[in-house]
GUDODREN-545520 format. One line per 10 residues: their letters; for each residue x, y, z of C-alpha. Coordinates in steps of 0.05 Angstrom, whole numbers, always signed. Layout:
// residues N
a> X/Y/Z ~ ...;
This chain:
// residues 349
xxxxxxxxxx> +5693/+2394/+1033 ~ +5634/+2446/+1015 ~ +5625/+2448/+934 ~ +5636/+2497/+897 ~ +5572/+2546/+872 ~ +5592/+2555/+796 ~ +5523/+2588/+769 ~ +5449/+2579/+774 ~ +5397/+2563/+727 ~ +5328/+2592/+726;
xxxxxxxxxx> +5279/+2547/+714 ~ +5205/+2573/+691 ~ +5146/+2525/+697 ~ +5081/+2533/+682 ~ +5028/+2538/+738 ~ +4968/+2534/+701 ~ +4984/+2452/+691 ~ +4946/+2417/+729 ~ +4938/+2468/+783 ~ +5008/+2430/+808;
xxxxxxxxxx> +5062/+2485/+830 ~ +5119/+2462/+794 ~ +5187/+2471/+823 ~ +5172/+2460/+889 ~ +5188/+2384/+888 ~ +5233/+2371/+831 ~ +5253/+2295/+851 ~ +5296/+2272/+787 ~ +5318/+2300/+723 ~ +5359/+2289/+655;
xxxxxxxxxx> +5374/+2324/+593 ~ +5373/+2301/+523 ~ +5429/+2317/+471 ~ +5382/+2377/+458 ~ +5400/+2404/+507 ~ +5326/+2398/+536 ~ +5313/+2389/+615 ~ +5265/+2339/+633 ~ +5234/+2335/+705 ~ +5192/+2282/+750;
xxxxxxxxxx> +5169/+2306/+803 ~ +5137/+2262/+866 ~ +5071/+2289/+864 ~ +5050/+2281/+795 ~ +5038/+2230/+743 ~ +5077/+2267/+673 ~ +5153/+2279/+666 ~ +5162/+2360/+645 ~ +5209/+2388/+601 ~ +5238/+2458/+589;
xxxxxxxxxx> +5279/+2488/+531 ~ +5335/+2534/+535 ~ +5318/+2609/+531 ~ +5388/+2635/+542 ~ +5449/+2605/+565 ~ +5422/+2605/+653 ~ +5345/+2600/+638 ~ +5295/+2548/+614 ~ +5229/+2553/+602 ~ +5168/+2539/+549;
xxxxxxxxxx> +5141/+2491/+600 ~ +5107/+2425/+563 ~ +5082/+2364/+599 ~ +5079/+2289/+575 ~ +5019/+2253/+619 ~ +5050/+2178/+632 ~ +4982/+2142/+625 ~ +4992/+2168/+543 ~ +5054/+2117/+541 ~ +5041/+2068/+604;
xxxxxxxxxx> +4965/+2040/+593 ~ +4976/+2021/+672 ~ +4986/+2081/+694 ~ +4917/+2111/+722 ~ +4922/+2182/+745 ~ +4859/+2166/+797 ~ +4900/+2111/+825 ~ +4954/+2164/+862 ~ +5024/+2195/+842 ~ +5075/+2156/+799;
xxxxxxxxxx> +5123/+2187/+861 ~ +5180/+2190/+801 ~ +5250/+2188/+843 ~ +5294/+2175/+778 ~ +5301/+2202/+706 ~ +5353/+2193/+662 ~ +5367/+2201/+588 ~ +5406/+2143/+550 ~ +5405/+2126/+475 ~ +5350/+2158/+449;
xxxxxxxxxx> +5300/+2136/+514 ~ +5285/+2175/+580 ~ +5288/+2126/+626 ~ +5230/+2133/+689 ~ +5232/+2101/+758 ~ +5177/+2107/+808 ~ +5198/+2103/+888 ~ +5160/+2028/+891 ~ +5148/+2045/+963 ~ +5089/+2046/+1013;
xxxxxxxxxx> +5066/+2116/+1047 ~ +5044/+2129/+1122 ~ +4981/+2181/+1124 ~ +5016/+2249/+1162 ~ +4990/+2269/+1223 ~ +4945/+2334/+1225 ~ +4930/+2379/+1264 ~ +4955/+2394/+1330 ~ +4931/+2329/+1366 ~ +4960/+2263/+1335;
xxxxxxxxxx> +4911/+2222/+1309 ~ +4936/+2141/+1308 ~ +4894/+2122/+1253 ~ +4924/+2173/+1212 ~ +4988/+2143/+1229 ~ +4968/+2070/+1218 ~ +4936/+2076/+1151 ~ +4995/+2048/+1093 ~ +4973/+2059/+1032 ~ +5004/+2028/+969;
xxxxxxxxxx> +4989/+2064/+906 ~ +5000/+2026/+844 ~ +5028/+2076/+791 ~ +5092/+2079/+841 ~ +5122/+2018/+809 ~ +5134/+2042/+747 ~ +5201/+2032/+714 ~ +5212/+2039/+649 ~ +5232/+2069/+581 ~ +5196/+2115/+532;
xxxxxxxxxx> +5234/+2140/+461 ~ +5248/+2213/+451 ~ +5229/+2243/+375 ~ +5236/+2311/+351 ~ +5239/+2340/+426 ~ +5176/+2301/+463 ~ +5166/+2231/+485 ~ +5123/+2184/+441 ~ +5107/+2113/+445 ~ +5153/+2094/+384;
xxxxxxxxxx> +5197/+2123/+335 ~ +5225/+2087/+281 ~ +5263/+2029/+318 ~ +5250/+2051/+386 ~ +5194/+2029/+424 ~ +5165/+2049/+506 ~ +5167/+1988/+544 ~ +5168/+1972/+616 ~ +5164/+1919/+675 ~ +5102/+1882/+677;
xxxxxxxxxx> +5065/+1893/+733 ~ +5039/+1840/+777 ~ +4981/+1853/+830 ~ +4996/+1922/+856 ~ +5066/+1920/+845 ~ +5113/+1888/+785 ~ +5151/+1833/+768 ~ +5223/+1865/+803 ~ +5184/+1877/+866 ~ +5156/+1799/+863;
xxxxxxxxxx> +5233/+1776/+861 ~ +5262/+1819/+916 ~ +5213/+1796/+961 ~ +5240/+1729/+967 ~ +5312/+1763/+982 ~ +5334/+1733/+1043 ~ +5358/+1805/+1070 ~ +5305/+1856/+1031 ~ +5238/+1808/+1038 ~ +5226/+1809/+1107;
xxxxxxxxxx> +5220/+1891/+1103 ~ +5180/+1890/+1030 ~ +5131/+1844/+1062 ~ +5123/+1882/+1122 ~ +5100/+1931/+1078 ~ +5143/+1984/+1114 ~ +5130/+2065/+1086 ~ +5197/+2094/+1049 ~ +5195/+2141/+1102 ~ +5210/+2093/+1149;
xxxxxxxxxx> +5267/+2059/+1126 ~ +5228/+2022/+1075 ~ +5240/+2005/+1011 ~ +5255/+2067/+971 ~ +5282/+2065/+899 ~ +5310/+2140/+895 ~ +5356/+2137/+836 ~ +5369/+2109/+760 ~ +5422/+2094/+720 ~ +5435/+2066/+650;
xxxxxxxxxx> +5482/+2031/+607 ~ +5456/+1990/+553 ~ +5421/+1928/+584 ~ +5451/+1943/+656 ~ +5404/+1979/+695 ~ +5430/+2008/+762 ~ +5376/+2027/+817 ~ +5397/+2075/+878 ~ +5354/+2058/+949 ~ +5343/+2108/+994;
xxxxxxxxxx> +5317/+2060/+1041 ~ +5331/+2010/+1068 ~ +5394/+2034/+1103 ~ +5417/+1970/+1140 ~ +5471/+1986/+1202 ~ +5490/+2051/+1164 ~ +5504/+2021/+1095 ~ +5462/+2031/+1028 ~ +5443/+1993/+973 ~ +5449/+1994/+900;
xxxxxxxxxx> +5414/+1945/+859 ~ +5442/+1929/+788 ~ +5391/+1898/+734 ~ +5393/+1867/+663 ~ +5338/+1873/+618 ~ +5311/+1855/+549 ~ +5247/+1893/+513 ~ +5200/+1845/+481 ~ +5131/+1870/+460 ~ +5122/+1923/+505;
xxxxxxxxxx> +5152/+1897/+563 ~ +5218/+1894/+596 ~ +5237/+1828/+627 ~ +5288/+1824/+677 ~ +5341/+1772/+651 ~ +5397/+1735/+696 ~ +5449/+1764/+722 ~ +5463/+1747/+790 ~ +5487/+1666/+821 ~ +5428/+1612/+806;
xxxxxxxxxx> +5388/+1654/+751 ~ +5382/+1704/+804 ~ +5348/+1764/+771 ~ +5392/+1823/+802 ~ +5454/+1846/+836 ~ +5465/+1875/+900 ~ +5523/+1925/+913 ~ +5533/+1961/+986 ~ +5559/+2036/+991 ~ +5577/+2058/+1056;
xxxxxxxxxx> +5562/+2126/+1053 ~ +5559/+2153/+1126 ~ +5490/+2125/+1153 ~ +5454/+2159/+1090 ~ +5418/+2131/+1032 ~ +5422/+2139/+960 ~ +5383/+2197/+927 ~ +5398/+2203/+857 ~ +5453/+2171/+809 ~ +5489/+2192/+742;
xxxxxxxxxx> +5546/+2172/+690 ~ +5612/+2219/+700 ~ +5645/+2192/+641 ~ +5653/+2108/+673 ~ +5644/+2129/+739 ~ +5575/+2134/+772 ~ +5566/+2197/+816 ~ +5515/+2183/+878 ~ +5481/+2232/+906 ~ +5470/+2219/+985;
xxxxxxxxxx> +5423/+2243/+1040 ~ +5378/+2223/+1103 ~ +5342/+2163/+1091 ~ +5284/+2193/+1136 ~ +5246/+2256/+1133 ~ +5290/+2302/+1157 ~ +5347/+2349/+1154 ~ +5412/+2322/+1152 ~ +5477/+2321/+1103 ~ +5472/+2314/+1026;
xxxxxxxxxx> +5536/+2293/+992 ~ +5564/+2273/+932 ~ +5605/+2206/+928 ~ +5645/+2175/+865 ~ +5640/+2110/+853 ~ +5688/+2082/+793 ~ +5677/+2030/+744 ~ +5601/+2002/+776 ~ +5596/+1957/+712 ~ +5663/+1916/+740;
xxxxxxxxxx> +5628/+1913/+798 ~ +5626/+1841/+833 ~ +5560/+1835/+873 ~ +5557/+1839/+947 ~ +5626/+1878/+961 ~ +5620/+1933/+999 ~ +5651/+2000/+968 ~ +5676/+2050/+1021 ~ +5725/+2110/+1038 ~ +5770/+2054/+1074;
xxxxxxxxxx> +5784/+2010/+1019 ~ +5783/+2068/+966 ~ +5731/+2030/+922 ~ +5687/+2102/+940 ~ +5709/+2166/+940 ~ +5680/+2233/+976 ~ +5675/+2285/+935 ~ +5636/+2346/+966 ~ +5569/+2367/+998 ~ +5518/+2404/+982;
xxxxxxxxxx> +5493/+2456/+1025 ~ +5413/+2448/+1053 ~ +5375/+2494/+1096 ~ +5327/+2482/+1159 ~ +5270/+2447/+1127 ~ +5287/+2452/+1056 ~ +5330/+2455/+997 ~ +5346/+2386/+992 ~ +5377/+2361/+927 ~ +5340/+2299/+906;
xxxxxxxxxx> +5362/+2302/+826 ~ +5433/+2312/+792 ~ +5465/+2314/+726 ~ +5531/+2327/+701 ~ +5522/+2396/+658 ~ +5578/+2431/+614 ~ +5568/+2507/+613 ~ +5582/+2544/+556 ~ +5643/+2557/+578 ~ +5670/+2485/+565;
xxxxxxxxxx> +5674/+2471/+642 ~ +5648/+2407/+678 ~ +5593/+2423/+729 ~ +5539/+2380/+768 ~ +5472/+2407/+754 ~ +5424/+2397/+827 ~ +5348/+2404/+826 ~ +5312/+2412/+904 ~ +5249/+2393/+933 ~ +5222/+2444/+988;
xxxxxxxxxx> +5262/+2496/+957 ~ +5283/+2551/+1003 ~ +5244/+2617/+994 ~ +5311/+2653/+969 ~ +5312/+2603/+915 ~ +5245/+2617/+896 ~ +5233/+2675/+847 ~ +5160/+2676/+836 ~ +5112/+2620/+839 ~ +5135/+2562/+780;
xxxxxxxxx> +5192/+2604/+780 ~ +5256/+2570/+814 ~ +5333/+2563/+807 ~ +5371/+2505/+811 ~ +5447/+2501/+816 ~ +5510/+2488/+783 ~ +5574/+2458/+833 ~ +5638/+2450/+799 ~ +5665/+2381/+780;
C-alpha cells in the first residue's frame, strides 16, 4: 500500500551557517509543543530549528552548536552523524549513529587504501538530553538539566556493555562501518526513563533490532540502570521488517511507528510499520506480520539515488487531521526549491 501525499512543507534554511547546505541531509527531526521544527543532520555537529511562517512553511533558521551543551563534543574531532531527535517533556533528546565509516572510493580507479581506512570519530556517540527554554536549547532551566552517557575511550559507556553481547560483540569489535551492516543506531524514542533505540544495522538473517534502555540523570550524566535478566543494562527486541533496518522511530499515541529502509547504501523500499504497546514489550520476542505483534502500514515513495526518508513525526495540520511528517536526505531535485530551500512531506495517518 503506497501512502497517501496529504501536503508539503517548505522548509527554509539558512546557507550562510557554516557554509553547510542545509536540507540536503536532514537525518532526524522533532517538534516542540511550539510548534518549532528541530533538525540533525549527519554532517554537522548543531541540531537546527525553524519557526512557523504560515501554516506549510518554516523558516528563521537558528542553530544550537552541541559542543555549547556537551563539553565532549569537539567540532575538529568529525560529525556528531545525529540519526535521532526527539522531543519529550521539556528535553530534545539527541542520538549520534555510534558507528564506524569506510573512506569512499574516488575517482575512476579504486583505490584499496581508501577502502581499508575505518575511521571512528568520537562525537558519534553522543546520546543524550538537553532542556528546551523560551524556544532554544540551554544547558538548564529551572529543574531541567543536559545530561548524557559518559563516554569511555572513543566511545561511551552503552557501547562498552554491548560489546560483551554474545550476538552484537563480535560485529562492534570488528569494528565493522554502518555501511556495512555495522552497528548503526538510526532512531530514538522516549518515555520517561525508557529509552528505545532503532538499528539500522546490524540486520541479522533479515531481522532488525531495537534496543530498549533505562536511565537515571545524576550530575550531568545519564547512567544506564538495569533492566534486562542478571543486571543486564538493556533490552533487545527483533522486528522483522522485510530484510530492512530501522531508520527512524516515534510515539503514535502508545504505539511506536518505525520507519524502515535498506540497511546498506542504496536504493531500496522505505516503509512504515506499527508496532503497539513497545513498553509491554518482553525482550527477545520477535514482532512480525505473522503473529500480528507488527503491523504494515504504507511506503513511502523514493527515487533513483535519492529522496530517502531518514526522519518522521506525527504532525496534525490545521485542519485537525493526523498526518506523518517525513524529512529526506539526497533530496530529489523536484523537491528542491532553491539552495537551503527544500520541502518535506505530509502522508496521512
Amino acid at each position: 500500500m503506497t501512502a497517501y501525499l496529504y501536503q508539503r512543507l517548505r522548509l527554509q534554511f539558512d546557507l550562510q551557517y557554516e557554509g553547510i547546505e542545509w536540507g540536503s541531509d536532514l537525518s532526524a527531526i522533532a517538534q516542540t509543543p511550539d510548534h518549532l521544527l528541530w533538525f540533525g543532520s549527519d554532517e554537522a555537529t548543531s541540531i537546527e530549528c525553524l519557526s512557523p511562517l504560515n501554516s506549510s512553511t518554516f523558516g528563521n533558521h537558528r542553530s544550537f552548536p552541541l559542543n555549547q551543551i556537551f563539553p565532549d563534543i569537539d567540532p575538529e574531532q568529525g560529525e556528531v552523524d545525529i540519526e535521532g531527535l526527539k522531543y519529550n517533556e521539556g528535553y530534545i533528546w539527541v542520538v549520534g549513529s555510534h558507528s564506524s565509516k569506510r573512506s569512499k572510493a574516488k575517482g575512476k580507479k579504486v583505490n584499496k587504501g581508501e577502502l581499508v581506512e575505518i575511521e571512528r570519530e568520537p562525537n558519534r556517540y553522543l546520546l543524550g538530553r538537553i532542556p528546551v527554554q523560551n524556544s532554544a536549547l540551554v544547558q538548564r532551566s529551572q529543574d531541567l538539566t543536559a545530561a548524557c552517557l559518559q563516554r569511555e575511550g572513543t566511545s561511551n559507556r552503552l557501547m562498552v556493555a554491548l560489546a560483551e553481547d554474545e550476538m552484537l560483540g563480535s560485529i562492534i569489535s570488528s569494528n565493522l562501518p554502518s555501511k556495512d551492516n555495522g552497528f548503526d543506531i538510526e532512531g530514538i524514542a522516549v518515555s520517561e526513563d525508557r529509552i528505545f533505540l532503532g538499528l539500522r544495522g546490524p540486520v541479522l538473517r533479515g531481522i532488525a533490532i531495537l534496543l530498549e534502555l533505562k536511565v537515571k540523570a545524576e550530575n550531568g550524566i545519564l547512567e544506564l540502570q538495569p533492566i534486562g535478566k542478571e543486571d543486564q543494562l538493556y533490552r533487545q527486541h527483533f522486528l522483522d521488517l522485510g530484510g530492512m533496518g530501522i531508520r527512524d522511530l516515534c510515539w503514535h499515541g502508545e504505539d511506536l511507528l518505525v520507519l524502515a529502509g535498506p540497511t546498506m547504501d542504496l536504493d531500496g523500499t522505505i516503509s512504515v510499520y506499527r508496532l503497539p504497546d513497545p513498553l509491554d514489550l518482553k525482550a527477545n520476542r520477535l514482532a512480525s506480520l505473522d503473529n500480528e505483534k507488527l503491523a504494515f502500514l504504507f511506503e513511502i515513495p523514493h527515487s533513483l539515488g535519492g529522496d530517502r526518508a531518514e526522519g518522521i513525526i506525527p504532525y496534525t495540520t490545521d485542519w485537525g487531521d493526523q498526518a506523518l511528517l517525513a524529512v529526506y536526505d539526497s533530496p530529489h531535485p523536484n523537491r528542491v526549491l532553491k539552495p537551503g530551500d527544500v520541502l518535506a512531506d505530509l502522508w496521512k495517518l
